[in-house]
LOLUM-367747 format. One record per residue (C-alpha): residue in one letter; x, y, z. Coordinates in steps of 0.2 Angstrom, whole numbers, padded with zeros to 4 digits, always signed. Layout:
aXYZ ...
***
This chain:
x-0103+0084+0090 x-0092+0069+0083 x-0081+0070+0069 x-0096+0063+0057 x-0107+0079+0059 x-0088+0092+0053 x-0092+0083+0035 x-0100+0097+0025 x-0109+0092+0010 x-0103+0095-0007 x-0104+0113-0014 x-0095+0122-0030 x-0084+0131-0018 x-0079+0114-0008 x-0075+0108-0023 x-0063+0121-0031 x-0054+0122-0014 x-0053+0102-0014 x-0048+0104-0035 x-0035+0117-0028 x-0026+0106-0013 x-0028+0090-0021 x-0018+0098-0037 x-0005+0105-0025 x-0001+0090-0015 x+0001+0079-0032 x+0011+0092-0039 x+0022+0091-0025 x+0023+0073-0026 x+0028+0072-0045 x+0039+0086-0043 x+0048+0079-0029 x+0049+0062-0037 x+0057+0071-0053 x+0068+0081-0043 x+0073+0075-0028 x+0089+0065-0026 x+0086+0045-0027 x+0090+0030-0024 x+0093+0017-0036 x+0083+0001-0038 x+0088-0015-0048 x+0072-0017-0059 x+0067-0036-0063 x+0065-0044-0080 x+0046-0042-0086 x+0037-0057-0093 x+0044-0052-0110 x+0061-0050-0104 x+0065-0032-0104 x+0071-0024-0089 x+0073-0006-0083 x+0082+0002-0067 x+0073+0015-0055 x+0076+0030-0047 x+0065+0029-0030 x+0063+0045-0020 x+0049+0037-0008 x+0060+0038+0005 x+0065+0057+0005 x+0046+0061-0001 x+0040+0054+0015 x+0052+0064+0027 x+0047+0079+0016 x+0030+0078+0017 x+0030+0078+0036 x+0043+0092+0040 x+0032+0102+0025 x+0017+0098+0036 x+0023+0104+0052 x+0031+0119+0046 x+0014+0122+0039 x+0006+0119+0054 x+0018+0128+0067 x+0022+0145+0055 x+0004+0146+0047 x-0009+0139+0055 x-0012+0125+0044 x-0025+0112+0048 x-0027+0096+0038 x-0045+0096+0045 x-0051+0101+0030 x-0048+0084+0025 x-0063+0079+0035 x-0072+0094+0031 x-0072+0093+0013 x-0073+0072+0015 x-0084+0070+0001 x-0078+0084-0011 x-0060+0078-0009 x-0066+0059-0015 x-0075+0067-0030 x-0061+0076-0035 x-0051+0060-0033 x-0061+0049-0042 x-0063+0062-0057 x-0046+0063-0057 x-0042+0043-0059 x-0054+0042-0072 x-0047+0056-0081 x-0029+0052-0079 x-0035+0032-0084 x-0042+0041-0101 x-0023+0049-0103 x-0015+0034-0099 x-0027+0023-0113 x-0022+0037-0126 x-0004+0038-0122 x-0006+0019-0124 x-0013+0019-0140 x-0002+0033-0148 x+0014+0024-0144 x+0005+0009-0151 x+0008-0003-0137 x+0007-0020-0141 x-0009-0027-0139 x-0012-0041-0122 x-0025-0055-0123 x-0039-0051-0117 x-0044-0062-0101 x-0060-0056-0097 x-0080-0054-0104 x-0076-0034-0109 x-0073-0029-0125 x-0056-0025-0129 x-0058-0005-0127 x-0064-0006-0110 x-0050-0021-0105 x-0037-0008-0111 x-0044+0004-0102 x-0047-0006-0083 x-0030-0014-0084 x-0021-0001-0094 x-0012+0000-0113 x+0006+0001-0105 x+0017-0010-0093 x+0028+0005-0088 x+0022+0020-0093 x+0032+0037-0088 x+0029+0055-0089 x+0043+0068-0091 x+0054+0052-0085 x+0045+0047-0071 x+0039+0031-0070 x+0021+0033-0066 x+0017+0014-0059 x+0029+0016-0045 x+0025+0035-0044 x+0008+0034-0039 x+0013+0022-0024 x+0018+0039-0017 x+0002+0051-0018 x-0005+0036-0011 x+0003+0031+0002 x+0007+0049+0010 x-0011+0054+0006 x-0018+0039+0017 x-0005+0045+0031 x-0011+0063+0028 x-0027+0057+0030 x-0024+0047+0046 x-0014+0062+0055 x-0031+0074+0051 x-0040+0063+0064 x-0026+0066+0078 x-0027+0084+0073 x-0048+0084+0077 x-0044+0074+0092 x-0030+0085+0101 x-0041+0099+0098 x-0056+0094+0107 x-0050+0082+0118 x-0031+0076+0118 x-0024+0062+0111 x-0030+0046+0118 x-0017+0032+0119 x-0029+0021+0103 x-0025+0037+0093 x-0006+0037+0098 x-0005+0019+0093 x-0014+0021+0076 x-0003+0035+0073 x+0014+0024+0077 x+0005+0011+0069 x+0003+0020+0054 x+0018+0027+0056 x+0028+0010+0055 x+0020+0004+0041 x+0025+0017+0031 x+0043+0018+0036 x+0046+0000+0037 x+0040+0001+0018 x+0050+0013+0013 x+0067+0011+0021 x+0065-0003+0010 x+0057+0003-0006 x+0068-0007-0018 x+0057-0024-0013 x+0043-0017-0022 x+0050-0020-0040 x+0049-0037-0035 x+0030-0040-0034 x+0017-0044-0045 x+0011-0028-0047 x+0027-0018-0053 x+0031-0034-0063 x+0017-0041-0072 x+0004-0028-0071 x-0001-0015-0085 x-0005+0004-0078 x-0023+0004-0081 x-0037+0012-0071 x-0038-0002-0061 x-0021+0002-0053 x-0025+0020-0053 x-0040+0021-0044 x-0032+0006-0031 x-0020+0017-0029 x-0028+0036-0026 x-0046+0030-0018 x-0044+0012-0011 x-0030+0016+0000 x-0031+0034+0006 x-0048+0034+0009 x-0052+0016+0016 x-0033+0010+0024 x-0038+0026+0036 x-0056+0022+0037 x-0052+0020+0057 x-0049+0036+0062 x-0065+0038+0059 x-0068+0029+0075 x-0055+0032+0085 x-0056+0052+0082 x-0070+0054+0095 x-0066+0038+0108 x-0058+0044+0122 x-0060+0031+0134 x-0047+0018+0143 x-0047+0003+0136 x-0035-0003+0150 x-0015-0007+0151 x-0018-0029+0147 x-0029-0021+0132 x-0016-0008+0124 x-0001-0021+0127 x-0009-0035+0119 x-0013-0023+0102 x+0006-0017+0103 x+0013-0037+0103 x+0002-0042+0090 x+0006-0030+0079 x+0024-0030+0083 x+0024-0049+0078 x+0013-0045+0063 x+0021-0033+0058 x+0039-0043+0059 x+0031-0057+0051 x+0024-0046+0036 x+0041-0035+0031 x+0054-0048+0034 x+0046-0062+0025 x+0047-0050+0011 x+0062-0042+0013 x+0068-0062+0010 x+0059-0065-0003 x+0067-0048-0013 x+0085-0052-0007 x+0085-0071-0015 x+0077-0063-0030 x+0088-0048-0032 x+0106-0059-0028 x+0103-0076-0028 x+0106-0092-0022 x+0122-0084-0014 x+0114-0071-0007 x+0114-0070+0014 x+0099-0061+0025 x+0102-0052+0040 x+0118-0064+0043 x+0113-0077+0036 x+0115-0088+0019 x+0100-0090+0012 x+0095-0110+0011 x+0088-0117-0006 x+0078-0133-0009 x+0088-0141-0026 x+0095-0123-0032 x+0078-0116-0033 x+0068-0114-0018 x+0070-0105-0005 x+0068-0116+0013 x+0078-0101+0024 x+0068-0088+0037 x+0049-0089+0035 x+0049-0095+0020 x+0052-0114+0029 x+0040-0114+0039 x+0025-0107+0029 x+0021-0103+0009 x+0014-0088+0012 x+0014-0081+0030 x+0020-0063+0021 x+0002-0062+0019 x-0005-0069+0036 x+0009-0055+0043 x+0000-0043+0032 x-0019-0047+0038 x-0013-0047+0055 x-0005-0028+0053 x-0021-0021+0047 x-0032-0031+0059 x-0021-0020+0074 x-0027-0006+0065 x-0043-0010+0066 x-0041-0015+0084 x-0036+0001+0090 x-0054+0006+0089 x-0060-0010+0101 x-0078-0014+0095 x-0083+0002+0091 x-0090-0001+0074 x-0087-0016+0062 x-0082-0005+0048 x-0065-0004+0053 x-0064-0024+0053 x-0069-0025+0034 x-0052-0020+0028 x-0043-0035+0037 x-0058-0045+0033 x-0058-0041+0013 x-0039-0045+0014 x-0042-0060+0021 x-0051-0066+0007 x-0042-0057-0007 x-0025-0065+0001 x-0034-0081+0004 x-0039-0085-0014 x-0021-0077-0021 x-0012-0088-0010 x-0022-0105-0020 x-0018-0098-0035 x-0001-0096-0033 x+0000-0112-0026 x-0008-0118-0042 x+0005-0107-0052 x+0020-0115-0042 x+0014-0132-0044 x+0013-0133-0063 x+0030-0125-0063 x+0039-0132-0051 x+0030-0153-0051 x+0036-0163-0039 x+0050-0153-0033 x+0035-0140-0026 x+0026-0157-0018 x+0043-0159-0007 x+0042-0141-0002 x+0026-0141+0004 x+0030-0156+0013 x+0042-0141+0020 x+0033-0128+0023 x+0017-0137+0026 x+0002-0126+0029 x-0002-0110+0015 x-0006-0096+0029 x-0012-0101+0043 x-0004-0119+0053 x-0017-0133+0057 x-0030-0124+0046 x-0025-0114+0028 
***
């Protein structure tokens, strides 16, 4: 038996008890994100220059949710294998719940009459307001619900990951590929939230409006495909060998590195300035504008090439086992790949031909000798 045959199919009573722990767990989340004492994050100015501060509980939540876990686990028996049992009822109860919640959010939009965006694309208006959303920031109850969502998101795709450990130990004991997803996944999470506050910096939290293209990104993309490799790790017990373990641990060490500091950079030059230092060190400026210090003199866009070579040591804790768990790093690839070109693009009409001497800099996009 592998972890494949414990799916059950979808019933009316799979379905109710998927309703009733999904409605739990993002209850919890919201509540915790209302209630919960926070850290404050410096907001940046939106394309039509407003601004607004947050209150980021990411942190806090993701201790929280753990220690509730195991609490759960140790005092009542509690087994996130349900997760894989009900599999399929959970991502129908997921995905009737972005479109709902997308429908809210497109009403709330045009109630408070938000101004109208233009309209980039072949849809008519209703449905371009709905995919992309009526409102840059919308909140509920105070709660900003674009940042918010990171949360259920995020936490549900680690929930997600520690279900296949929980299989595993069960029936077999942890093989060291599952011990390095789990510190892998681990890691990612921390490292992302120890430094929450860069987040305010990206496009995304910026620029974007909260549609149902966020909301379903955020509630099925990355819970149910980031963790798409336990899957494959669940039943594979075998020794890959020492040389075989130590060279996924250094890759995604330097990945890893690569991917959060370049970043972290990144948001400290933004947030302070062309005064502002980085772990020691004054952050260098090509003409008062851009920034030549850390990674960022060395390649244009190696936080993304840090970030496909993070998710490709997820991947790789499976070996060969399947493809499936290469398509993640593969799809990113290209995503990242053609956003890098365009912000090249961006950067060259704005910055002209002080953008040509820094990419006489920082000479390659994402990869040296090749993108």
């Amino acid at each position: 038996m592998s972890v494949f045959d414990l799916v059950q199919p979808v019933t009316k009573e799979s379905i109710l008890e998927s309703s009733l722990y999904f409605g739990l767990f993002f209850l919890f989340q919201f509540l915790g994100a209302k209630f919960f004492p926070s850290i404050s994050g410096y907001g940046f100015p939106t394309p039509q220059k407003t601004r607004k501060d947050y209150e980021l509980t990411g942190l806090q939540m993701f201790f929280v949710t753990q220690i509730t876990y195991i609490v759960a686990r140790i005092l009542f028996g509690f087994s996130l294998e349900i997760l894989i049992r009900n599999f399929w009822s959970f991502f129908t109860v997921v995905n009737v719940f972005s479109i709902g919640f997308s429908i809210f959010l497109y009403i709330k939009g045009k109630l408070n009459k938000s101004p109208k965006f233009e309209n980039t694309s072949f849809l008519p208006d209703f449905l371009f307001e709905f995919w992309c959303g009526m409102e840059l920031n919308p909140t509920l109850f105070g709660v900003d619900l674009k940042m918010f969502f990171y949360q259920p998101s995020l936490l549900g795709m680690h929930l997600f990951v520690i279900s296949f450990a929980e299989y595993q130990h069960t029936r077999y004991g942890l093989s060291t590929q599952m011990i390095l997803l789990q510190v892998f996944i681990w890691l990612y999470l921390f490292t992302h939230y120890i430094k929450e506050e860069f987040m305010l910096s990206t496009w995304d939290i910026i620029e974007e409006h909260f549609g149902f293209m966020l909301v379903w990104g955020d509630m099925i993309y990355v819970p149910f495909w980031y963790s798409v490799v336990g899957w494959f790790v669940a039943d594979s017990t075998e020794n890959y060998g020492m040389p075989y373990y130590l060279f996924v641990v250094l890759l995604h060490l330097f990945g890893h590195f690569i991917f959060r500091v370049s970043n972290w950079q990144k948001y400290v030059y933004k947030r302070y300035g062309k005064n502002s230092t980085f772990l020691g060190q004054k952050c260098v400026l090509l003409e008062d504008r851009l920034l030549i210090s850390g990674f960022w003199g060395i390649g244009r866009h190696l936080n993304y090439s840090g970030e496909i070579i993070t998710y490709l040591t997820f991947a790789l804790t499976s070996r060969l086992t399947s493809f499936v768990p290469y398509i993640l790093p593969f799809s990113l690839l290209i995503l990242l790949s053609q956003r890098a070109w365009r912000d090249d693009q961006r950067c060259s009409s704005k910055y002209k031909e002080l953008w040509q001497k820094y990419c006489k800099i920082a000479t390659f996009k994402m990869i040296p000798g090749v993108y």
